[in-house]
N, CA, C and O atoms as a printed pandas DataFrame, in Angstrom:
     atom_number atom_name residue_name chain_id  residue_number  x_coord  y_coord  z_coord
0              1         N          UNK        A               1   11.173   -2.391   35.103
1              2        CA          UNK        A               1    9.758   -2.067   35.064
2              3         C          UNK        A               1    9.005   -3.066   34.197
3              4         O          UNK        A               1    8.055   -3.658   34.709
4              5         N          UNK        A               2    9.352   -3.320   32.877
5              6        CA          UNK        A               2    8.521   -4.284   32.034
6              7         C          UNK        A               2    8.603   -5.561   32.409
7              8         O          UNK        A               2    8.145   -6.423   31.658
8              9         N          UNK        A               3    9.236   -5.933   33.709
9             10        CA          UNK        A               3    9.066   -7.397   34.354
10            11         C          UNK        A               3    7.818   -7.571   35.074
11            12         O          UNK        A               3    7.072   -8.535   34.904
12            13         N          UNK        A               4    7.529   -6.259   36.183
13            14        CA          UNK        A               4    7.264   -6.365   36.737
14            15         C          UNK        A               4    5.584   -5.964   36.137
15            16         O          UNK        A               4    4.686   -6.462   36.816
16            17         N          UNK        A               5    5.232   -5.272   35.158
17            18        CA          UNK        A               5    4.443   -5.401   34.162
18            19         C          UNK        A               5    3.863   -5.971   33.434
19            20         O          UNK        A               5    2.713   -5.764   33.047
20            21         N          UNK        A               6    4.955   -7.187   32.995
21            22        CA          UNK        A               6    4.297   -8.556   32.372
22            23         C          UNK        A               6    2.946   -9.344   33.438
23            24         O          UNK        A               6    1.784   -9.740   33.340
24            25         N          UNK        A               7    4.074   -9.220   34.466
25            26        CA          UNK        A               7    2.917   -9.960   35.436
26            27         C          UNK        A               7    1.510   -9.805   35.813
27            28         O          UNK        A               7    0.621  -10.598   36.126
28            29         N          UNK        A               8    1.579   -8.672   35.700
29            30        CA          UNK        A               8    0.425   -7.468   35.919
30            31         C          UNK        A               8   -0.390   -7.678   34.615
31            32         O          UNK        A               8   -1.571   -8.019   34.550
32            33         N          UNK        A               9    0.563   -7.380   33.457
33            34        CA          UNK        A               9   -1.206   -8.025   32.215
34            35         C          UNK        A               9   -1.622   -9.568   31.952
35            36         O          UNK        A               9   -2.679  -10.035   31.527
36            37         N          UNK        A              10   -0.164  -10.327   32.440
37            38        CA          UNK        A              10   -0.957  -11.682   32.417
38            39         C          UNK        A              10   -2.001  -12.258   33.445
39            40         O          UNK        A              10   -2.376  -13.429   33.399
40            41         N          UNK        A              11   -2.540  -11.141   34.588
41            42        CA          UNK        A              11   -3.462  -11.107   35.348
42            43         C          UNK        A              11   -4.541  -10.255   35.239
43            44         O          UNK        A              11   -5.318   -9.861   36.110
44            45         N          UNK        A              12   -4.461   -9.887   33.383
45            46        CA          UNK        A              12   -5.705   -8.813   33.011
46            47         C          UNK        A              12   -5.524   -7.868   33.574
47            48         O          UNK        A              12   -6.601   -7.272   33.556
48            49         N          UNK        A              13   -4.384   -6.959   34.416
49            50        CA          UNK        A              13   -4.905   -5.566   34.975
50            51         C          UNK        A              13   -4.586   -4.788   33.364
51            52         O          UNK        A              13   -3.957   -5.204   32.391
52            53         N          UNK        A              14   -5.314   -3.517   33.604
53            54        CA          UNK        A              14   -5.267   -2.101   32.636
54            55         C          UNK        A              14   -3.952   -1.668   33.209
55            56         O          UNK        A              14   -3.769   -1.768   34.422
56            57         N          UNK        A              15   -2.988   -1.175   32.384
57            58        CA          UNK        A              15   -2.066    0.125   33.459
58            59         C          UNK        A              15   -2.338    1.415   32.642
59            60         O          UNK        A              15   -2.870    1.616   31.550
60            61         N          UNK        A              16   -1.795    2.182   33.543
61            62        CA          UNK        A              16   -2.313    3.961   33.215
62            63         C          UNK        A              16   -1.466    4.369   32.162
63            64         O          UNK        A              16   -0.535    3.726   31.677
64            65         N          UNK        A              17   -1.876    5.518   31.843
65            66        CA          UNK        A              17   -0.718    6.209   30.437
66            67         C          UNK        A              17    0.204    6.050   31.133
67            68         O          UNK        A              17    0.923    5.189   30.626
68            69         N          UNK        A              18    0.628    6.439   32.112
69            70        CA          UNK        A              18    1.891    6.857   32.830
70            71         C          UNK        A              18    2.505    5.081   32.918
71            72         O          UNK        A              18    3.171    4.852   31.908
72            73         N          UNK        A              19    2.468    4.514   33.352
73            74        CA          UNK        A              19    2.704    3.265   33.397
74            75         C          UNK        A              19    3.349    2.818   32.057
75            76         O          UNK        A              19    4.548    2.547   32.004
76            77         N          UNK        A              20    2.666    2.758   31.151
77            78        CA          UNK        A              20    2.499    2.753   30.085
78            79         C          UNK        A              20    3.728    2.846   29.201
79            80         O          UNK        A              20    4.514    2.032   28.718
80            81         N          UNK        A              21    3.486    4.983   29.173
81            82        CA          UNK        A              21    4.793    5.017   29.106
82            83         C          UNK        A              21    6.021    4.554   29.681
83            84         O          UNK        A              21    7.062    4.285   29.082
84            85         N          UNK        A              22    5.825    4.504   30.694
85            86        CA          UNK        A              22    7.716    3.785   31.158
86            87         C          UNK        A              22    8.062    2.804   30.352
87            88         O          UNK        A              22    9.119    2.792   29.722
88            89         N          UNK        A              23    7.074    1.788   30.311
89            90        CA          UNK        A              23    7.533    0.509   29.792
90            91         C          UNK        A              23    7.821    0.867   27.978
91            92         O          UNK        A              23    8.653    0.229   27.333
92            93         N          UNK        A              24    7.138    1.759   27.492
93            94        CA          UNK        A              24    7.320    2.039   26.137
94            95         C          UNK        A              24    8.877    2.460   25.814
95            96         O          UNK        A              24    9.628    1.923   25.000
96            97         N          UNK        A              25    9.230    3.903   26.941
97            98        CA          UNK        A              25   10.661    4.193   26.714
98            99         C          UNK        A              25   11.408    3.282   27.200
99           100         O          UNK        A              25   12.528    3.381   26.701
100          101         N          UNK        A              26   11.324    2.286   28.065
101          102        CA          UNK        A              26   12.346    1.223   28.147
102          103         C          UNK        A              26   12.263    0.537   26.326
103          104         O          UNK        A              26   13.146    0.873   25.537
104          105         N          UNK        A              27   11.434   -0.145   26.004
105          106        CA          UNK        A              27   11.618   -0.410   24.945
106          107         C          UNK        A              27   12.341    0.601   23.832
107          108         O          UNK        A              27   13.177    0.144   23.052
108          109         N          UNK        A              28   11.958    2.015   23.813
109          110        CA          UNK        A              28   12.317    2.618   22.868
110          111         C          UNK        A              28   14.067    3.063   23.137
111          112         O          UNK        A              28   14.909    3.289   22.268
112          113         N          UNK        A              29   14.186    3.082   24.199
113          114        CA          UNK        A              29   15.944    3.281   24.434
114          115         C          UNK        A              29   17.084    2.092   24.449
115          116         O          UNK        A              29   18.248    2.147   24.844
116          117         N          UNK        A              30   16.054    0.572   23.662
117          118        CA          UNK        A              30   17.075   -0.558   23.839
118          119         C          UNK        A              30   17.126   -1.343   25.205
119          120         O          UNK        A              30   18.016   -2.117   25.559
120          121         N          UNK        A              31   16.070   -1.012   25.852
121          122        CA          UNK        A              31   16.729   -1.255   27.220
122          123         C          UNK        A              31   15.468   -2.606   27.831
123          124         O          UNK        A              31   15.173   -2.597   29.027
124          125         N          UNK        A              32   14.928   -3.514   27.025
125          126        CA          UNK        A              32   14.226   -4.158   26.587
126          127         C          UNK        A              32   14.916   -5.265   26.181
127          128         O          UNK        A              32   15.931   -4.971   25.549
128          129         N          UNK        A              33   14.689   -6.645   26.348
129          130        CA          UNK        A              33   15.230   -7.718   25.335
130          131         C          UNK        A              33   14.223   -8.167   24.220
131          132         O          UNK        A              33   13.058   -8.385   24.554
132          133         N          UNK        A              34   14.481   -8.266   23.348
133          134        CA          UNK        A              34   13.514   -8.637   22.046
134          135         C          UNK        A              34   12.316   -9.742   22.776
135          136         O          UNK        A              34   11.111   -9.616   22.558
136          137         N          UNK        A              35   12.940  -10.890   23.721
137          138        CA          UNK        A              35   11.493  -11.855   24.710
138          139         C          UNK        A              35   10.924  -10.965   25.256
139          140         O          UNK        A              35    9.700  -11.056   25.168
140          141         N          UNK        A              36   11.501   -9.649   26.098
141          142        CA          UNK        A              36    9.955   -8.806   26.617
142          143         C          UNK        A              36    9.736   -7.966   25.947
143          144         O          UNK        A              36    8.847   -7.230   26.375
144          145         N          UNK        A              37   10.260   -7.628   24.783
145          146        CA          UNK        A              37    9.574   -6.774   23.807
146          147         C          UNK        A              37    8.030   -7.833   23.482
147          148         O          UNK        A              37    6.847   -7.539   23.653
148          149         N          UNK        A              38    8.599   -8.986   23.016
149          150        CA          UNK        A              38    7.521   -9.762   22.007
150          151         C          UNK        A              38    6.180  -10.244   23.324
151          152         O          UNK        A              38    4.962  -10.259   23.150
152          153         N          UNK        A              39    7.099  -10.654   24.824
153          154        CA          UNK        A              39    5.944  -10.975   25.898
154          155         C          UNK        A              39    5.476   -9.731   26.097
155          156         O          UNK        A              39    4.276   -9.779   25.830
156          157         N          UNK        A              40    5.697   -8.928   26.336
157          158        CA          UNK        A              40    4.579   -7.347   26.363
158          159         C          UNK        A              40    3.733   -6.917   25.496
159          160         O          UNK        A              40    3.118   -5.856   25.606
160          161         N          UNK        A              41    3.613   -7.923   24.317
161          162        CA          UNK        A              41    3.124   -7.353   23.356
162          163         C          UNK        A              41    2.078   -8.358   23.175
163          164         O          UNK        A              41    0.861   -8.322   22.992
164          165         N          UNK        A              42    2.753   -9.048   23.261
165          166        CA          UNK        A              42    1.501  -10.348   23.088
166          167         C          UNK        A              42    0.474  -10.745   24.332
167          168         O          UNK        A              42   -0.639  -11.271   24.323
168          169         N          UNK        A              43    1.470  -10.185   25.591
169          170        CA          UNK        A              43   -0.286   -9.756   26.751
170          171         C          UNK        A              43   -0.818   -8.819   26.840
171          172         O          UNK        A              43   -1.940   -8.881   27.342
172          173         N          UNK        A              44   -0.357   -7.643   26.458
173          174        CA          UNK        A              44   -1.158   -6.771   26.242
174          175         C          UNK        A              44   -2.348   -6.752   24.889
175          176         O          UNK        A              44   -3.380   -6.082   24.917
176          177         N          UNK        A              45   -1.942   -7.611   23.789
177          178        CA          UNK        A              45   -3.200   -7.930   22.978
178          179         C          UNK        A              45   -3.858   -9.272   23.139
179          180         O          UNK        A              45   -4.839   -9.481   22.426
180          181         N          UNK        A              46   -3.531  -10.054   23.830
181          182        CA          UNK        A              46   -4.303  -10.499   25.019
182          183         C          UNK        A              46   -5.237  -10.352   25.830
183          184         O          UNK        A              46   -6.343  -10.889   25.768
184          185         N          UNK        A              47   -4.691   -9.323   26.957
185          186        CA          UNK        A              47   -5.865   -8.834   27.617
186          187         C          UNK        A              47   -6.399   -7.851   27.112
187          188         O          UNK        A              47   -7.433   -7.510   27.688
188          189         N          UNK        A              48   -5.899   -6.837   25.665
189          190        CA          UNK        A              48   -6.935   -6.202   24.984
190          191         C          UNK        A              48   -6.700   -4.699   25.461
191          192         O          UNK        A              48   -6.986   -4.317   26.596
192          193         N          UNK        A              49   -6.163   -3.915   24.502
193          194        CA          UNK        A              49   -5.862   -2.678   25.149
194          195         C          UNK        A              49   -6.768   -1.727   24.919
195          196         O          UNK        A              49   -7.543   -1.595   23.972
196          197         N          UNK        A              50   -6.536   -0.828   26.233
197          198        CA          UNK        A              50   -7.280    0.098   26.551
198          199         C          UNK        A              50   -6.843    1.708   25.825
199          200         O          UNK        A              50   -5.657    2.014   25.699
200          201         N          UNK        A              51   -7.807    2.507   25.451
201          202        CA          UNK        A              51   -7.493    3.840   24.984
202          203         C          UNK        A              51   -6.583    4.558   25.760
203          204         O          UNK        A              51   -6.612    5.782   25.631
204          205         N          UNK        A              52   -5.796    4.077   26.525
205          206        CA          UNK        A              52   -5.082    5.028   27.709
206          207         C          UNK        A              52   -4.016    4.702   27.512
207          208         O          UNK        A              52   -3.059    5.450   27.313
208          209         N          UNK        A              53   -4.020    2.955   27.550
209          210        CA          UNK        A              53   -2.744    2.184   27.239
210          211         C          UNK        A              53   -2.523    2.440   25.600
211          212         O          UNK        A              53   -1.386    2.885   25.446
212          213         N          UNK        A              54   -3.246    2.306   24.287
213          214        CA          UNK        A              54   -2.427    2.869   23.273
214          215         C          UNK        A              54   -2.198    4.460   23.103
215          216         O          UNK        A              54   -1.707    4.890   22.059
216          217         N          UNK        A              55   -2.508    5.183   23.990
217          218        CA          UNK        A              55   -2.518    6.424   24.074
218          219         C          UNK        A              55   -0.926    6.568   24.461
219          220         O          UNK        A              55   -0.110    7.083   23.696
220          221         N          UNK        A              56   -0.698    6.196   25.373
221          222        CA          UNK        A              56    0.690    5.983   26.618
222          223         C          UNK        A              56    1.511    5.538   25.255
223          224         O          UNK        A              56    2.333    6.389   24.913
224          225         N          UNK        A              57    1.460    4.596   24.576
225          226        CA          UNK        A              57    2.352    4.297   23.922
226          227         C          UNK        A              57    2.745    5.057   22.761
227          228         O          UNK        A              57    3.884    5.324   22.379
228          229         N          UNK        A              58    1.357    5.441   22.132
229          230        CA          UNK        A              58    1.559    6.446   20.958
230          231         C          UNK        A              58    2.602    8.004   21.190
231          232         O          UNK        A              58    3.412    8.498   20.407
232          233         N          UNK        A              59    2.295    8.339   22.188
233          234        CA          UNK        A              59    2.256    9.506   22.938
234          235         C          UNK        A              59    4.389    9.165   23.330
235          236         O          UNK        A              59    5.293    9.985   23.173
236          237         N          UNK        A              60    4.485    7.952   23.749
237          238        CA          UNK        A              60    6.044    7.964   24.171
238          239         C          UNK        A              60    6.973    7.918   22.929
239          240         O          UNK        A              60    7.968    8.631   22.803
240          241         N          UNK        A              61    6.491    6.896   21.921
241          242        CA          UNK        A              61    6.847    6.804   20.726
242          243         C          UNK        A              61    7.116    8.170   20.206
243          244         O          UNK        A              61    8.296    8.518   20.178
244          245         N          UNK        A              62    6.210    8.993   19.792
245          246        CA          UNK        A              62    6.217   10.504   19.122
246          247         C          UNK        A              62    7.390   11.311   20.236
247          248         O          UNK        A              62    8.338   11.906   19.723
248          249         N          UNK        A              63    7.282   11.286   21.359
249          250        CA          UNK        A              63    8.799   11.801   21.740
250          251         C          UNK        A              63    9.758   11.227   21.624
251          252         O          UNK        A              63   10.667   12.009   21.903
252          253         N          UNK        A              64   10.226   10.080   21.314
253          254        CA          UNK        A              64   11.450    9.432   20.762
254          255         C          UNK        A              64   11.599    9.832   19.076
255          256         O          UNK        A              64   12.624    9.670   18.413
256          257         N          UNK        A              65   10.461   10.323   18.641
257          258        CA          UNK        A              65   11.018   10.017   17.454
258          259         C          UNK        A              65   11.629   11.241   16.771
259          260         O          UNK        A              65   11.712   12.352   17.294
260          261         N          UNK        A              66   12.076   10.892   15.464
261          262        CA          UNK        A              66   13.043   12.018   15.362
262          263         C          UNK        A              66   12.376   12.258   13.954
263          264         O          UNK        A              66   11.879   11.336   13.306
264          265         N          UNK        A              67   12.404   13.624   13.514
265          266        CA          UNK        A              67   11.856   14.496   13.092
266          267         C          UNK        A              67   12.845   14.851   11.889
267          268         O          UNK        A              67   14.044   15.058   12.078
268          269         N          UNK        A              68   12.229   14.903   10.621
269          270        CA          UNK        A              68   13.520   15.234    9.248
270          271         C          UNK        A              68   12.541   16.314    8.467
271          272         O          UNK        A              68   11.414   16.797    8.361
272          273         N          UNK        A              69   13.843   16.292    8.033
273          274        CA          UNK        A              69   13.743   17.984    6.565
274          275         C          UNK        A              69   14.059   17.338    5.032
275          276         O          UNK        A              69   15.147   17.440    4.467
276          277         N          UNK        A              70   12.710   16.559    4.412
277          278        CA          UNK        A              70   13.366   15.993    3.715
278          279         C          UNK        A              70   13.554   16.676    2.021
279          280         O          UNK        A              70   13.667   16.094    0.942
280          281         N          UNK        A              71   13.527   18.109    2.363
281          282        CA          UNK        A              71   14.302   19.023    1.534
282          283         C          UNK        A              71   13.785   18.863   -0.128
283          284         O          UNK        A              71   14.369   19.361   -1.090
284          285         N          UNK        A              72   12.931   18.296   -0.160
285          286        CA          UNK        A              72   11.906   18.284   -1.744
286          287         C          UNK        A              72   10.540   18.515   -1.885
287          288         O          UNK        A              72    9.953   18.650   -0.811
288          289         N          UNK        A              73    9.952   18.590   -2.753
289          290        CA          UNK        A              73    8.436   18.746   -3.207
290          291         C          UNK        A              73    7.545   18.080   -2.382
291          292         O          UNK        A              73    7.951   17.580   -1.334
292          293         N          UNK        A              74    6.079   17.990   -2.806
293          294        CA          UNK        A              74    5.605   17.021   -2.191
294          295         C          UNK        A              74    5.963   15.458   -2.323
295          296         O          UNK        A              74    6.298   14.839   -3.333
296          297         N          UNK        A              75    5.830   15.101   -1.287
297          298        CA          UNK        A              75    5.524   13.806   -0.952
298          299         C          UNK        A              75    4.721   12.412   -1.272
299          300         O          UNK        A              75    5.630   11.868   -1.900
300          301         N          UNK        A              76    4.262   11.997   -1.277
301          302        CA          UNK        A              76    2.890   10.994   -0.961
302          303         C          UNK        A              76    3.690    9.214   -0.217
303          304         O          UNK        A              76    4.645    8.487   -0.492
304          305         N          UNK        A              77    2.685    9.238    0.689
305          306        CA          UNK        A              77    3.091    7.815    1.194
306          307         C          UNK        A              77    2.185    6.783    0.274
307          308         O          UNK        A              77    1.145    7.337   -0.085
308          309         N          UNK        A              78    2.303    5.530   -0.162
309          310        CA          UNK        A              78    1.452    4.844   -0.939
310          311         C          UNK        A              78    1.190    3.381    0.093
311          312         O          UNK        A              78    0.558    2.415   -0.335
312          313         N          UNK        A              79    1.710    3.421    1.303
313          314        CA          UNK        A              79    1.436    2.388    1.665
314          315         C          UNK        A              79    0.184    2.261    2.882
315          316         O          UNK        A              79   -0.421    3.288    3.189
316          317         N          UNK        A              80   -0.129    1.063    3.486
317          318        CA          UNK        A              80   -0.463    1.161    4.763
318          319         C          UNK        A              80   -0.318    0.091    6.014
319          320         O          UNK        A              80    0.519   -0.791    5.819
320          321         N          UNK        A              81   -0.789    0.066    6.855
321          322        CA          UNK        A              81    0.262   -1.276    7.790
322          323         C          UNK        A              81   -0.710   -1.976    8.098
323          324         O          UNK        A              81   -0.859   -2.122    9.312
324          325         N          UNK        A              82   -1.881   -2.774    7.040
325          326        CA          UNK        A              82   -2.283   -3.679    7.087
326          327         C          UNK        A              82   -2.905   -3.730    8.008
327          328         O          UNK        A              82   -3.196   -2.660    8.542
328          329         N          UNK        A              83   -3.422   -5.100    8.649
329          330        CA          UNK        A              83   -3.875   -5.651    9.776
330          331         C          UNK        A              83   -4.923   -5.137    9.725
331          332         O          UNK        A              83   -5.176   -4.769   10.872
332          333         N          UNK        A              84   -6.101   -4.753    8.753
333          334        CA          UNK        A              84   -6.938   -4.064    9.168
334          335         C          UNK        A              84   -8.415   -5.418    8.700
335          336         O          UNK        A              84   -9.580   -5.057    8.535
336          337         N          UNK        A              85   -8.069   -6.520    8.607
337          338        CA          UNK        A              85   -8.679   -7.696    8.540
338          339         C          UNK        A              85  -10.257   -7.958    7.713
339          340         O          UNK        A              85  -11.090   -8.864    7.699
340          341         N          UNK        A              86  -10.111   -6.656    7.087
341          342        CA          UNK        A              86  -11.273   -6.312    6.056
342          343         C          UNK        A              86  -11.034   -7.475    4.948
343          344         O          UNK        A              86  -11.986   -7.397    4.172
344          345         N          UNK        A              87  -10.258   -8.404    4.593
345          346        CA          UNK        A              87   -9.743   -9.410    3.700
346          347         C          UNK        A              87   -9.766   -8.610    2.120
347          348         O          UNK        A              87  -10.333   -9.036    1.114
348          349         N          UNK        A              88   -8.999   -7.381    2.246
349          350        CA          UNK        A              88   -9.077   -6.638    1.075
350          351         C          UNK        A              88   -7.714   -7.185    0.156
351          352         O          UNK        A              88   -7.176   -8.260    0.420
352          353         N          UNK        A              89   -7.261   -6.323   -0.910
353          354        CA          UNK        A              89   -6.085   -6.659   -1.598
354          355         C          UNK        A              89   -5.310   -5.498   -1.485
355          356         O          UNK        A              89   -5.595   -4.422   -2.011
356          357         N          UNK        A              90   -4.752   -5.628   -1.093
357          358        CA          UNK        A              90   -3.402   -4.578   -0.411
358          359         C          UNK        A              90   -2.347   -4.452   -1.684
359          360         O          UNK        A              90   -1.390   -5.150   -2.019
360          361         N          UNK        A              91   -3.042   -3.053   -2.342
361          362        CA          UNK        A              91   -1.907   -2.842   -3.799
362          363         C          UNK        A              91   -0.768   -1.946   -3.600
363          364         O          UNK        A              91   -0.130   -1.632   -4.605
364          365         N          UNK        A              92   -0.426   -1.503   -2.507
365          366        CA          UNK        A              92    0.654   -0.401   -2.067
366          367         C          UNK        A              92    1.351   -1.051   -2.904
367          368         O          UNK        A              92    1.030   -0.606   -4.006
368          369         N          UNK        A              93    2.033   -1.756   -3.015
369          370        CA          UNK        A              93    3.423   -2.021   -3.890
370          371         C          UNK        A              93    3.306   -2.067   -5.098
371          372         O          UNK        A              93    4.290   -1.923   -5.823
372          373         N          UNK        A              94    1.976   -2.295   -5.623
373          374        CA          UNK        A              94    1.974   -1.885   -7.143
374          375         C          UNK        A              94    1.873   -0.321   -7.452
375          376         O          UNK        A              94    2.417    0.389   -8.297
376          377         N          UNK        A              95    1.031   -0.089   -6.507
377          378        CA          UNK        A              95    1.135    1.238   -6.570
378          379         C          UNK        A              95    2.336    2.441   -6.560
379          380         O          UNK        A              95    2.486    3.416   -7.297
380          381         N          UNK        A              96    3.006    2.024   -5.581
381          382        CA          UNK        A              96    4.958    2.437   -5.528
382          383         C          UNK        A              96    5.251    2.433   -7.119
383          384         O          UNK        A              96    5.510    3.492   -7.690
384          385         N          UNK        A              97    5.203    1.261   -7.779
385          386        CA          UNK        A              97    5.658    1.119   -9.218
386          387         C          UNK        A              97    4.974    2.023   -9.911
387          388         O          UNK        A              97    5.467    3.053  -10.370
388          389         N          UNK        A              98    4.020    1.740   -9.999
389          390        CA          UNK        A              98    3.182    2.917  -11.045
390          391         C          UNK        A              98    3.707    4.449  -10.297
391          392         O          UNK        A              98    4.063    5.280  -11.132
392          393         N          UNK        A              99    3.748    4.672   -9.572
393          394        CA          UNK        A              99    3.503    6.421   -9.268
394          395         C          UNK        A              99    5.539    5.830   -9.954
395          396         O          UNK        A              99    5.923    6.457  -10.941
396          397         N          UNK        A             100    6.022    5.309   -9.674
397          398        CA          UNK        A             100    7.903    5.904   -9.856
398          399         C          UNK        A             100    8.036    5.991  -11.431
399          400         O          UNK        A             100    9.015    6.644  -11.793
400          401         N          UNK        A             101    7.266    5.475  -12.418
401          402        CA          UNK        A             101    7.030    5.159  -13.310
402          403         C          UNK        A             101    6.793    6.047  -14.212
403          404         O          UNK        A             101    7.226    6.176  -15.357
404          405         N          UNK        A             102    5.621    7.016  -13.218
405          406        CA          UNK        A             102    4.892    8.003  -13.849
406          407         C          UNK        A             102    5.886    9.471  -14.373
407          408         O          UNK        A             102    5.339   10.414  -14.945
């Protein structure tokens, strides 16, 4: 399926959630080579994705993923995944130190 997909966004088409997903659980079950992992990724932000298409993907991802009990208090995450091109200063990792610290 993600062959026949590549072709399809390096000619600008949209594909549907459903579409979407397939090509996501091929990736998410290994069944993907790391070149069409990285070429699917790089035409699809290319031709610029659509709310349907990160929908499809978000949406396949969350059923692959696996779900824990991680059996203590609260939590807090201190990080975030960047890319958000505001040219800010990204202190998550100082921050990690200080809260383990505390």
């Amino acid at each position: 399926m993600i062959r026949e997909i590549l072709g399809r966004l390096a000619e600008g088409e949209d594909l549907t959630e459903g579409e979407i997903r397939k090509v996501m659980g091929e990736i998410m079950e290994g069944r993907a080579t790391s070149a069409q992992i990285a070429s699917f990724l790089t035409a699809l932000r290319m031709k610029g994705e659509t709310v349907e298409e990160i929908t499809g993907c978000a949406k396949e991802m969350l059923k692959k993923a696996l779900s824990f009990d991680p059996r203590t208090g609260i939590l807090v995450d201190t990080c975030g995944t960047g890319g958000d091109k505001s040219n800010t200063f990204n202190i998550s990792t100082t921050v990690a130190f200080v809260v383990a610290g505390a």
